[in-house]
N, C-alpha and C positions, 0 to 999 in steps of 0.2 A: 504494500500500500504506500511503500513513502514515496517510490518513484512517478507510480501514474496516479496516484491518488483513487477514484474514481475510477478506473480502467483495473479490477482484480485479473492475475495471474493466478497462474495453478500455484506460485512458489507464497503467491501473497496467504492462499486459501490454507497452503497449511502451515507458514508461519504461525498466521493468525489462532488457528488451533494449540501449536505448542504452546504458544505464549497465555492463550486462554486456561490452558492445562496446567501449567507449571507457574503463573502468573498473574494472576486476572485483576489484581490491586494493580499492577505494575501499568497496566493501562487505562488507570485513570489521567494519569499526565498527560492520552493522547486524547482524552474526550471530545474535548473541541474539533478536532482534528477527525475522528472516527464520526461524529456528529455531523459535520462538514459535508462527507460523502458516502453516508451509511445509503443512503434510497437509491442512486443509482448505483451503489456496487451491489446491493443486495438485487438489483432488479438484473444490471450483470450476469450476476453470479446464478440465476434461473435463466436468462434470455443462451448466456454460451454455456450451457452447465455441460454437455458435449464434448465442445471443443476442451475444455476447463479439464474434465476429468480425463481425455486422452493426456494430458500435459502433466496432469501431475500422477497418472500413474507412473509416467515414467522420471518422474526425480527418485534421485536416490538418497538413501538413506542409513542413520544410524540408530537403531535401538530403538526408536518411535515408528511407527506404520499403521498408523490409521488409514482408515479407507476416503476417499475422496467425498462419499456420503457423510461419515463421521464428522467429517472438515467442514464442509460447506454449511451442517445443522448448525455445530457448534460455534460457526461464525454468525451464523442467522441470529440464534439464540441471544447472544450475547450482544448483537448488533443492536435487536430492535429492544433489548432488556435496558439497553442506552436511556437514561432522561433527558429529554430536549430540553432541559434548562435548568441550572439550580436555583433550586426554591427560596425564600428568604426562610431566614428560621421563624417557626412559633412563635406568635407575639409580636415579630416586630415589624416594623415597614421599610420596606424598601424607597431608597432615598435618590433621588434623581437628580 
């Protein structure tokens, strides 16, 4: 994702999953960023789901191998579990 943003890769889809797996606090730094182009990559990531998983069966691999189904949910999942916006806290108001 950092290079096309917007434009998911097979290598982006299972990134995304390790990092979800071993990591998932570790992506809140990118929020804004995964917020930015969660809808078209998710829309993406089902329009060449095809092309996508010819690609990333063939990366290779160490000690992780999940399937390109596993990848793609666990990017979905986590995509749209995203909140568009943080909230002020209880109680107080947001100041403009």
């Amino acid at each position: 994702m950092a290079s096309g943003g917007d434009r998911p890769t097979a290598r982006d889809v299972f990134d995304l999953s390790l990092v979800i797996e071993r990591d998932p606090d570790g992506l809140n730094a990118a929020g804004t960023f995964l917020l930015r182009h969660r809808e078209t990559f998710l829309r993406l990531l089902r329009e060449r789901r095809d092309t996508l998983m010819a690609r990333f069966n063939d990366i290779e691999t160490l000690g992780y191998t999940p399937s390109f189904d596993y990848c793609a949910g666990a990017a979905k999942t986590f995509l749209e579990a995203l909140p568009d916006a943080k909230s002020p806290e209880p109680g107080r108001k947001r100041h403009r």
